[in-house]
N, C-alpha and C positions, 0 to 999 in steps of 0.2 A: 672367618673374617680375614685370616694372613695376619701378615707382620705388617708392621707400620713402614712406611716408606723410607729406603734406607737401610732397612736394617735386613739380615741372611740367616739362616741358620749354617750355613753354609763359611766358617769363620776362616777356613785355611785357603780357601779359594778352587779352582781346579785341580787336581794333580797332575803335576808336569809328565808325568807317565800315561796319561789319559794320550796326549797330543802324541808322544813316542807312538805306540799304541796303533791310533787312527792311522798313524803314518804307514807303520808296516799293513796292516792288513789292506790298507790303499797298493804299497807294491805286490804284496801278495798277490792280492784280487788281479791287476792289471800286468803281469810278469812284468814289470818294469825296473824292476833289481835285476833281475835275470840278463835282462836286456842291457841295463848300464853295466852290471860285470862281465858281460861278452864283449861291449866294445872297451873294456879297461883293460880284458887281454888279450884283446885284438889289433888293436889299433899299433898302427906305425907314429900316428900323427901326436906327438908329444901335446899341443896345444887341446885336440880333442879328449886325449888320457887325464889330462889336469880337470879341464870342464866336467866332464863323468866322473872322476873322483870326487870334484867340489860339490856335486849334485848330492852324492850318495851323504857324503860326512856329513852335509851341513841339513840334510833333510832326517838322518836319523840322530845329531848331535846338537844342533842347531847350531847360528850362524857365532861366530866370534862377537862378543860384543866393543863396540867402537866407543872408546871413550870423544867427548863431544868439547873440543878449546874455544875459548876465543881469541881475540888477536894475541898474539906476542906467548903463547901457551896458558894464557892465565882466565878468567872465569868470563862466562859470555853474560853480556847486559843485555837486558830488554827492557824495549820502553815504551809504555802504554799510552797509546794519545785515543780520547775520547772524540767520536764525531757526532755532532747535534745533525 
């Protein structure tokens, strides 16, 4: 029959080591670490060395998270209008 709808057995969610994980055997599989750590010490071009570094951290660390302001630094409104 399953569970009723809504409901998981499943209570912790994914493991965020699952995503890690998938990540590496994707570079693995594709030499594409191999390849960004050739051009990170190879490279002259400071601009392409930044981008290839950014690639590698934020795919094996994930991205910084961005705190979200509204105007003036303080808390964002939303406001819901209904349309017939």
């Amino acid at each position: 029959m399953g569970l009723p709808k809504g409901r998981t057995n499943n209570l912790n969610g994914r493991p965020k080591d699952a995503y890690r994980a998938k990540f590496l055997r994707v570079l693995e599989s594709s030499n594409a670490l191999e390849r960004l750590q050739r051009i990170i010490k190879q490279t002259q071009n400071e601009d392409v060395f930044l981008k290839a570094l950014q690639i590698v951290l934020e795919r094996g660390l994930g991205k910084v998270p961005q705190e979200v302001m509204g105007e003036g630094g303080g808390p964002i409104s939303v406001q819901v209008v209904a349309y017939k």
